[in-house]
Each structure stands twice: as structure tokens, then as C-alpha cells.
N, C-alpha and C positions, 0 to 999 in steps of 0.2 A: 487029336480031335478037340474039338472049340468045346469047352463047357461052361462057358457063358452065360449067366441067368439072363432071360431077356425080359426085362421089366414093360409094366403095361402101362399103354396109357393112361393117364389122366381120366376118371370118370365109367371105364372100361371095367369089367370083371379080369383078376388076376389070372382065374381059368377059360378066356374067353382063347378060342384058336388059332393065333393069329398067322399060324404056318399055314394054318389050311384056309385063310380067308384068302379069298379070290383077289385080283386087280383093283377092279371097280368098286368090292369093300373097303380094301385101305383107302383109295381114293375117298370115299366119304367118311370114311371115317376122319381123316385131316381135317376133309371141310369141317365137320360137325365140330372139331375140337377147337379149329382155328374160330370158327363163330363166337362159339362160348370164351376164347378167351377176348377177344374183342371184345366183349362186351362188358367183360369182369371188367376192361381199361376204361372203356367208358365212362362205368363206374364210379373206379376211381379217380378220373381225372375230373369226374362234378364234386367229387367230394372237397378235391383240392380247390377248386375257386370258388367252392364255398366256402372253407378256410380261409383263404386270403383275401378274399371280399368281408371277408369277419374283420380278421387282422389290420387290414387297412382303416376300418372305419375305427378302431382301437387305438389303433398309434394316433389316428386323425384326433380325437377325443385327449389324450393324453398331450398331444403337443398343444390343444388350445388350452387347455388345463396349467400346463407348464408356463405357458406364456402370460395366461391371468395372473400367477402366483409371482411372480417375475415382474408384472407392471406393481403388482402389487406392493414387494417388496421395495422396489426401487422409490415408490412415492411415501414410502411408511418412514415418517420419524424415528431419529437412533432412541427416542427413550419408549419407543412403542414395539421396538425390534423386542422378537422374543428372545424367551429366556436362554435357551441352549447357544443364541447367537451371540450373546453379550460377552461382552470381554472383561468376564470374572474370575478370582479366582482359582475357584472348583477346575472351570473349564478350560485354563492357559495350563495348570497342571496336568490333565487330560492330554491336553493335546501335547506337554514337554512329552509326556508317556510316549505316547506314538510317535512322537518323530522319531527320525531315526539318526543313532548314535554315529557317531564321528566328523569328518570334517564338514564344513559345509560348503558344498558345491556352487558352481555357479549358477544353477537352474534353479536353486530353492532359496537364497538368499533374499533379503527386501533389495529392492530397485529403489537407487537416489535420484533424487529430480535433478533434471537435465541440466545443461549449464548453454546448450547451445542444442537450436534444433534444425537438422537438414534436410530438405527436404529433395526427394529424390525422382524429378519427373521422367516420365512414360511417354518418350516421343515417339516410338515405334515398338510395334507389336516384335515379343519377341521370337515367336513361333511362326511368323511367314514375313515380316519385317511392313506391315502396314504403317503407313504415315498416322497416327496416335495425337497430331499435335494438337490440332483443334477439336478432338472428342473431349465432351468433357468427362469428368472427374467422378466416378461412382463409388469410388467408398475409400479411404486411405488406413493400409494398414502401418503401425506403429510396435517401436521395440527399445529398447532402452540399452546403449550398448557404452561398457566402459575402456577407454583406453589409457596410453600413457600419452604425456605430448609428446608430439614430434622430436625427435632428435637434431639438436640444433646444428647447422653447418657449421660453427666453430662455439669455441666458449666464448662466453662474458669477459670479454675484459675492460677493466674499470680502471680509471686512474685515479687514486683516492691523494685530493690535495688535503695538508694539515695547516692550516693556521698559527701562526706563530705570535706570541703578543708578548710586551712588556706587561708583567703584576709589579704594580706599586708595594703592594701586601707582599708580598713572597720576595719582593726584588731581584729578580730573574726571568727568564722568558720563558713562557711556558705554549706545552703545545694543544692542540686538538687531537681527540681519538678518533681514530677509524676502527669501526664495529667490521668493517668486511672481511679481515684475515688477522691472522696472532700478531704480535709487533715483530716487525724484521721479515715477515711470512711473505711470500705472493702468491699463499695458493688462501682462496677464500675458505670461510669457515663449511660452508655446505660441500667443498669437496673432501675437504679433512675428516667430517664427519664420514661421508661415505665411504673415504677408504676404509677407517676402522669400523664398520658395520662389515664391509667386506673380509677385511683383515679377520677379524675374531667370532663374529655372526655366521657368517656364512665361510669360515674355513677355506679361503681361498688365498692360493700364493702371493707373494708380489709381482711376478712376474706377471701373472693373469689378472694382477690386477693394474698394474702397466696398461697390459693389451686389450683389457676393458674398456678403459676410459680414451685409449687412443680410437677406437674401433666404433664407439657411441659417439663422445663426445669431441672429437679430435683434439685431446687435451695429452700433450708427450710430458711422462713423468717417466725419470727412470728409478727402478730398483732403488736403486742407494738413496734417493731422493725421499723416494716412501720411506723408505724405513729410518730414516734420518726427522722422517714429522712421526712418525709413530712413536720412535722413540722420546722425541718432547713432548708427542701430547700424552704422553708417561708419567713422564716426571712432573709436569701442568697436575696429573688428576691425581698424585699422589697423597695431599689429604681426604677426597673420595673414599680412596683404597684402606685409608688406616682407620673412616667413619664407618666401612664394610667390618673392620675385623673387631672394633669395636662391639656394632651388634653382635657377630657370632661370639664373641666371650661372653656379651652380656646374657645369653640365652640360656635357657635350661637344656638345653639336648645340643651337641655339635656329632655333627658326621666327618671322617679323617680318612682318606685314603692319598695318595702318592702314586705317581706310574715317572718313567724315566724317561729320560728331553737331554737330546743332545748339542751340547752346545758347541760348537766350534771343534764339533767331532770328540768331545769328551763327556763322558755320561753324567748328567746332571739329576736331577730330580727333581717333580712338578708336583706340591702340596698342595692340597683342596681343605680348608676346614669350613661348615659347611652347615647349615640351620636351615627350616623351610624358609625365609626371608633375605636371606644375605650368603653371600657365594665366596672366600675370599680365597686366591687362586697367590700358590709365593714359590720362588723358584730356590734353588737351596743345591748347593755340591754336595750337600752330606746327607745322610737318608738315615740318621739314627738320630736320639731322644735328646741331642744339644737341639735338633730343629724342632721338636715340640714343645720345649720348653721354653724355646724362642718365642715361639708363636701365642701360646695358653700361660706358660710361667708353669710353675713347679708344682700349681692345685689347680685344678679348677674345682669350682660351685654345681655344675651340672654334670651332667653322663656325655659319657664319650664313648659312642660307636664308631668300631673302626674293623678290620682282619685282626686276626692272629699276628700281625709285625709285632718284633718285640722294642719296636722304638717306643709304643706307645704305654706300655707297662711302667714306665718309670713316675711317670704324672699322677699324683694322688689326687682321686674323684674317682666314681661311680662308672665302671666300663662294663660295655656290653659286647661282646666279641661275636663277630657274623655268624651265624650258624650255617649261613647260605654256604659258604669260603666251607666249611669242615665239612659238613656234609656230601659234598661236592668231592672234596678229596677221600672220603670212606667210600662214593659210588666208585670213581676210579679203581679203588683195591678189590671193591663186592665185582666187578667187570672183568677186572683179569686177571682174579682168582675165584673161576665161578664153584670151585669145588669145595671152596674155604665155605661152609655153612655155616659160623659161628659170624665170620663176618656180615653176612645177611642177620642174623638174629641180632647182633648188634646195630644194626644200620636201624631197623624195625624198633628196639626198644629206645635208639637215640630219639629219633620221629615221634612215637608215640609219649616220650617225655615232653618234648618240646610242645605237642597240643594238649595235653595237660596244661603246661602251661599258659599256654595263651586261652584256656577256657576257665582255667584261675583268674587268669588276670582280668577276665571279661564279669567275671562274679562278684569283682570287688566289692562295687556297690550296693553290692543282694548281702554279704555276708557281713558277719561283726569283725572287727579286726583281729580279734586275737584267734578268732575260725580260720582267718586269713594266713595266720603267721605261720598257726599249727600246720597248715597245707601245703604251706611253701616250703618248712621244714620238711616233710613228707617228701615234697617233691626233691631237694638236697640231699635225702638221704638214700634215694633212688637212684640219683643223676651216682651219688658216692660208693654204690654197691656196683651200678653196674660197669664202672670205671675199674673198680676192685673183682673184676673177672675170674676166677678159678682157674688155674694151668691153660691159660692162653696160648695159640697158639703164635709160632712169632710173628708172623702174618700182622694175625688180630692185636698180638702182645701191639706192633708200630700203630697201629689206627690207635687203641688204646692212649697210646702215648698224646697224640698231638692233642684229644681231646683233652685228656688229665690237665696238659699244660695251660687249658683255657678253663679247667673247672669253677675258678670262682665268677667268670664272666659270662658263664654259660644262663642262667636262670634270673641274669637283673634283669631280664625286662619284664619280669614280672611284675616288681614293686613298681616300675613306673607306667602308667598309664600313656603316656608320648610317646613309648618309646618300642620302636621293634624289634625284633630278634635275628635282625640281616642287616648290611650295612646297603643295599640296593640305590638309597637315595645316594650315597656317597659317591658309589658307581655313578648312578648318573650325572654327578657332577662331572667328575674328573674325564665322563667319555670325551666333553668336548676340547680337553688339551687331546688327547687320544688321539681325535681325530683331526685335529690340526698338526701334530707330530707327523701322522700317517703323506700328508698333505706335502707338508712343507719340510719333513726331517728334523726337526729342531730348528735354531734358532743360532745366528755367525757371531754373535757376541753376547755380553753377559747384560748391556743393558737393554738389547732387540726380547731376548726372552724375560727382563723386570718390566721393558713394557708392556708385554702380551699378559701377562700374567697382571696386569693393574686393569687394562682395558677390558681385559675377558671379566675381571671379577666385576666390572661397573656394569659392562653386557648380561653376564646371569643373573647379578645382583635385579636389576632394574624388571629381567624378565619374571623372576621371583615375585616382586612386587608389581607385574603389570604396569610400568612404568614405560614408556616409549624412550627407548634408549638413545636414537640420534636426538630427538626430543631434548630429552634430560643433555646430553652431552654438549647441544649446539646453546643450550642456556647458560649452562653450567660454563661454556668457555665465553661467552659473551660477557657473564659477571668478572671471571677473570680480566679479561681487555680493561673494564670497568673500574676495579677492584685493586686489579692484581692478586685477586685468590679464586680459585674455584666454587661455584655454586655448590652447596652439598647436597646429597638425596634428601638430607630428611628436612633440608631448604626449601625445595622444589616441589615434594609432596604436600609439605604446609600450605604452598602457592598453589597448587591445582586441586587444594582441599578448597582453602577461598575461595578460587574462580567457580568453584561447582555450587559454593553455595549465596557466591552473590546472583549466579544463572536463577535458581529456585527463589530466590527472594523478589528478583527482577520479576 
């Protein structure tokens, strides 16, 4: 049986009878209901064009308003412009605030005035193909688009004559130089440059870089050819290299790591020593403390962050040992031994020492020195308890260990204010032999990997310094031609300090 509540209509009493209403009642009854809703719509549909007869006269209002404010602006003098619109300091801070962080795209960048402008006519309609030629011209929209030039059908080739002459003074005959390639070279100096941007910049093989320059520029170089100008312009920028390792001795802080570079299928080693300004990259068969002492000498003046290697322990100066590298190998052992708990409380009170420390060292200048010393002592005597662990387990006894052997490099970075408690920067040097090894596998000779290793450190060095590297490198080997010695960085800086400030004087 249907038990179905049957609800009433609209307007209708709940107990009205609607089984027992006849034919002809329901029939009116619909009418009457269908009226009354008619007319509620009526209703509402006056109400709706009075709204939007509202709204329209609004927006109407608001767009002549916009458009006053707008002629306005545009005829108002810059020193009449208001204040929020000035380009003041307050307000360029503001606005670094909001934009938004990371690269900058090509949508939001400023646009450089054109160098050339095309213009692009409208002969025919392009939605039904109308003749367009002689309508005229209603409005021209404009964009500003950057490209490369065209790729030429072959290279430049130049035949550079030298002049020969009798010197009365010198009494011999002397020649003319050609600035367009090395002496004896026939490749010019703009592609030389490229390769090695390619070469060490951009981590790319020789062979793709072969197939590059055939493919763009129809310029056939083989392999052995590059790496035969890589290798000279090696040994060319090698006072550069030694003006590179220069600065990083002369600094207060050096960063050391090492990773392994095969050369001619025999394991080599690829040394980074390493400052925020100078990058200096040395290739080395030996991976123990003969090559640091090669490099630093026997002392250095500053700290030296580096890993736990024990090549670096022999060199007397101020070491800060990565914390990142040990820590890293305690999460390993807390990981696959999750039931070892003492390892976890050791991991915890390692951690918890080490931001002690760095909120030491951030206090320096609040506190009195000898407040200082007593704290840091504090902190040494902590770092030395919890190293002296109670019946370790042996588990914890080996974590133990590797730290104890870095116990005195564990806590310098406290006394120095430059300096941090992970070797990271170092890392990031060394990622880009990393990844040119990963690329290329090493290196077929020993003087292919001393050139990589001159040109990479002139490449980071200059990026360090915000230096344009083909820039610097295509001057630098121009003074050479010139010279017969290399341009050096701190040559080249001194000359684009001048040009900046005969520009401001001018």
C-alpha cells in the first residue's frame, strides 16, 4: 500500500480534501495557482530592469569619471603627479615587496626600444578573405618582440693580410697584428669564446658542440680540433688561474671539497678551493694533504670549511668541519636502526647543540666578550659530555665515533661571524665539475682536464663577481694578441669601474 504523504499546494490549507475534491475543483484550483504565480514573475522581472536600468546608469557614470581622471593624468606634469605615483624610495621598496620572487619572465620584464620596426599590413579580411587594400587604417596595434639574428648561410670568412716592413730602430722586419683570431689560429676569437662558454658554462660535450656549430652556423670543427683550442686557450689564461687562487688564499674564509674525474680512464681528482668571490678549480692524481698543501701551504691565516676528509686536517688554521656531511650520516644509522632510541636522542641533543650555537654566535654583539667565551666554553663542555656517552651501545658507540673525530671543528663557527656550520657553498662549487663529469666522463688527457679546470674557474670566478665572462675572456685574449699576456680580472674590473664612471660624469 502507497504511504505517501501528499503535500498541498501552495497557498491551499494542509487539511483541505483534496481526494474528495471533484474534477472541475482541481481544475481551478491550477488556474488560480498558475495566476498567482504569474504574477509573483511579473513581479520580479520589473524589479530586475529596474536594477539594471540602475546599474547601467552606474557603470555609465563611472566610465565618464574614469575617463576625466585619465585625460587628467595624462596632461598633469611629472613634478605635479601625486605622491603614491612618484618613483620614491618608500614606494620602489613597496613595490620590490610585492613582486614576486624568482626568475623574471618574459611577460614582466621592461621592453627595449626597437632597433627596427615592421609593419605588418591587412590586405584581406581574415574571417571571410574581403579585399582590405584600400580600406583605410583604424587603429594599429603594437608589441615589442625580441629575437636572435638570423642564422647565417655560412660563416664569416675573412682573409686577414699582415703588413710587413723594414724598422730602421729594431733593424729587422717587423709585422702587423690581426686582432681577429690567436696567432697561427683560423678560428676567430668570437667562436673560441663560444666554445668555451659552451664547453664549461653550459656542460656541454664536444661532440655537441661540433654538431652545434655545424647545424647553426655551418662551421665543421671536429672533436680533436676543439679540444686542441681549449686546451691553449688553457694554458693562454693560466696567469688568470694563478690571479683566481691568489684571491682565495688571500681571504678570510676558503670552502675545499674534491669529487673524482676520470682521466683517460684512471681516477683522478677535481679540487675546488673556494671564497664568495673567486672559484679556483685544480685537477690533482692524489686526493691526500701533499695536494692541500700544494695549493694553501702548510698554514693558512683564515678558516677552512671543508667535510670530515682527513687530507684536510694536516694544514694549520682555524677548520670548521660540515655539520650538514655528519649529520646526514647519524640520520642514516637513526633510519636503519629505528629501534636503536639512544641514536635518536643523540641525533636531538647533536641538533639542539649546534642552534645553540648559532644563537650564540648571533648574540655576539649584545653580549660582553668574556659572557661570550664563558658560553662557548659551556657549549664545549656539552658538545664533550655528550660525546663521552655512558655504556653506548655499539650501534651509537660508531656514530659516536666519527663525530669525537671532528670534535674540535665541530663549534668554530661560532667565534666567526662569516662563517657557517656546513660546507653547502663548497658543494655548490664543485656541483659544476659534477656535472660536466656526469656529461662528458672525464677528461682523454691530462692537459684537456688542466684546461677545464683553468677555464671553469675563470667561468665561476667572473659569475661570482657578476663579470660577463665571454666579455672578460674576449678582452682578456685581445690584450694577449696585443701584449702577449693575458688581461687579468682585477684589470678588467678596474676598466668597467672607469667606463661606469666616466658614463656618470658625462
Amino acid at each position: 500500500m502507497n504511504t505517501a504523504k501528499i503535500l498541498p499546494f501552495p497557498g491551499i490549507s494542509p487539511d483541505f480534501g483534496l481526494r474528495t475534491a471533484s474534477r472541475p475543483e482541481l481544475i481551478q484550483m491550477v488556474l488560480k495557482l498558475q495566476a498567482q504565480l504569474d504574477q509573483e514573475l511579473l513581479e520580479k522581472n520589473t524589479e530586475i530592469a529596474d536594477l539594471q536600468k540602475k546599474l547601467a546608469e552606474k557603470e555609465a557614470e563611472l566610465a565618464k569619471y574614469v575617463k576625466a581622471e585619465i585625460n587628467k593624468t595624462a596632461n598633469q606634469p611629472s613634478s605635479k603627479q601625486p605622491e603614491f605615483d612618484k618613483n620614491t624610495g618608500a614606494n620602489r621598496k613597496k613595490r620590490r615587496k610585492k613582486r614576486r620572487k624568482g626568475r623574471v619572465g618574459a611577460g614582466n620584464r621592461p621592453k627595449p626600444a626597437p632597433d627596427v620596426v615592421n609593419i605588418n599590413p591587412l590586405n584581406s579580411c581574415p574571417e571571410c578573405a574581403c579585399d582590405l587594400t584600400t580600406r583605410p587604417v583604424v587603429e594599429v596595434a603594437s608589441r615589442i618582440v625580441e629575437d636572435i639574428p638570423a642564422i647565417p648561410e655560412k660563416t664569416i670568412v675573412s682573409e686577414e693580410q699582415q703588413e710587413r716592413k723594414w724598422c730602421p730602430t729594431c733593424s729587422k722586419i717587423v709585422s702587423s697584428v690581426s686582432e681577429a683570431a690567436l696567432p697561427g689560429s683560423d678560428i676567430g676569437l668570437r667562436t673560441l669564446c663560444l666554445i668555451a662558454y659552451f664547453w664549461v658554462v653550459c656542460a656541454i660535450s664536444m661532440p655537441s658542440i661540433a654538431a652545434y656549430l655545424q647545424n647553426f652556423f655551418r662551421l665543421s670543427l671536429s672533436t680533436a680540433g676543439i679540444s686542441r683550442m681549449m686546451i691553449r686557450l688553457g694554458k693562454i689564461m693560466i696567469p688568470v688561474h694563478d690571479e683566481i687562487l691568489d684571491d682565495v688564499k688571500g681571504g678570510k674564509l676558503i670552502f675545499a671539497d674534491e669529487t673524482g674525474w676520470r682521466v683517460k680512464g684512471v681516477l683522478w681528482w677535481l679540487w675546488i678551493f673556494a671564497n664568495k668571490r673567486s672559484a679556483y678549480y685544480w685537477p690533482d692524481k692524489k686526493r691526500g694533504s701533499a695536494v692541500v698543501a700544494k695549493i694553501l701551504g702548510d698554514a693558512f691565516a683564515g678558516l677552512l670549511v671543508t667535510d670530515a676528509w682527513c687530507a684536510y686536517q694536516k694544514i694549520v688554521c682555524a677548520k670548521q668541519t660540515c655539520m650538514a656531511h655528519l649529520l646526514r650520516k647519524i640520520r642514516k644509522f637513526r633510519d636503519a636502526y629505528p629501534d636503536q632510541f639512544s641514536i635518536v636522542m643523540f641525533y636531538k641533543k647533536l641538533t639542539r647543540l649546534l642552534d645553540d650555537g648559532e644563537r650564540l654566535k648571533e648574540m655576539r654583539k649584545e653580549i660582553a666578550e668574556d659572557i661570550f667565551a664563558h658560553r662557548l666554553e659551556l657549549l664545549k663542555k656539552r658538545l664533550h659530555k655528550l660525546l663521552a656517552w655512558d655504556n653506548p651501545s655499539n650501534i651509537l658507540a660508531e656514530v659516536i665515533a666519527k663525530v669525537a673525530r671532528q670534535e674540535e671543528y665541530v663549534l668554530t663557527f661560532v667565534s666567526h661571524p662569516e662563517a657557517p656550520n656546513h660546507n653547502n657553498y663548497g658543494e655548490y662549487i664543485i656541483k659544476k665539475g659534477v656535472l660536466k663529469r656526469k656529461v662528458s666522463g672525464g677528461s682523454m688527457s691530462a692537459e684537456g682536464v688542466m684546461a677545464y679546470a683553468v677555464i671553469q674557474s675563470i667561468a665561476q670566478t667572473c659569475h661570482l663577481r657578476h663579470v660577463p665572462f665571454v666579455g672578460f675572456l674576449t678582452q682578456s685574449l685581445l690584450h694577449y694578441i696585443r701584449t702577449g699576456n693575458p688581461l687579468l680580472l682585477a684589470e678588467y674590473e678596474a676598466k668597467i669601474a672607469t667606463q661606469e664612471e666616466e658614463k656618470k660624469a658625462a
